[in-house]
N, C-alpha and C positions, 0 to 999 in steps of 0.2 A: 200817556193816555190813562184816563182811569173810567172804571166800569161805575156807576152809580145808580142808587135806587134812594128814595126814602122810604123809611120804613120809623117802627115802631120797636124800640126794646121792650121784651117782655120783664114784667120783677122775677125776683130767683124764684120765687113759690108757684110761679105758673109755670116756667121752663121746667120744673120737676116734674106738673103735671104733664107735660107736655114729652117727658121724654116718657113717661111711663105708659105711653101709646106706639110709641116708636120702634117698631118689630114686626114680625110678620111678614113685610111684604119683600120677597124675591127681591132681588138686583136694586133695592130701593136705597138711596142714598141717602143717610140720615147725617145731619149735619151735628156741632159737639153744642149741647144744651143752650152754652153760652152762646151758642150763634143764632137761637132760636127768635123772631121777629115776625114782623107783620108788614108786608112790603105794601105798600100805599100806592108807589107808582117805579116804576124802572123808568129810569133814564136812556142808560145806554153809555156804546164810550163817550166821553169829552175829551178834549184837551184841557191843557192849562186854563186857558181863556176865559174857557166855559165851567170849567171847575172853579174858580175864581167866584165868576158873578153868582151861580148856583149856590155856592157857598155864603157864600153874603146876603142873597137873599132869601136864603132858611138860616139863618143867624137869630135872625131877630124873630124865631115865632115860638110862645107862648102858649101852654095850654093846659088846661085844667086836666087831672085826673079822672078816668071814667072808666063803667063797666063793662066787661065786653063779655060774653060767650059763646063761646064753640061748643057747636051740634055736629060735626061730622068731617071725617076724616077724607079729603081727596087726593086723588094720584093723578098728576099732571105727565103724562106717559109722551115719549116720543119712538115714533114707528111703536114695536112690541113691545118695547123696554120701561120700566115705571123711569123718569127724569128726575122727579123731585114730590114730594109731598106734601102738604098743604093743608090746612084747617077752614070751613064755611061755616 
């Protein structure tokens, strides 16, 4: 089984800016810079099968460079706990 999202890698000069936000919050789980991304869409598990065609059919996609910015910083909390952090 494999877990899948697509996402977006960030270049090294944003992951820096990015880690240089990364503190502060209680029990927040900060991931290592290099893992830093812009998830588009989760998938979920797959099998083989579905990893396979998935795979194949984000192969072939192409896309120009563009700019993006980040205004604020969110906490995706589950029950009390912060889960994971996030950029809007």
């Amino acid at each position: 089984m494999y877990r899948l999202f697509i996402a977006i890698d960030f270049p090294d000069e944003v992951n820096d800016h990015i880690a240089n936000v990364c503190f502060g919050i209680p029990g927040a789980k900060w991931v290592p810079k290099d893992q830093s991304h812009l998830t588009l869409r989760f998938i979920g598990e797959v099998d083989d099968f579905y990893y396979s065609r998935i795979d194949e059919g984000l192969s072939g996609i192409v896309a120009q460079r563009f700019d993006l910015s980040l205004k604020a910083l969110a906490i995706f909390r589950r029950e009390t706990s912060p889960r994971s952090c996030g950029w809007e």
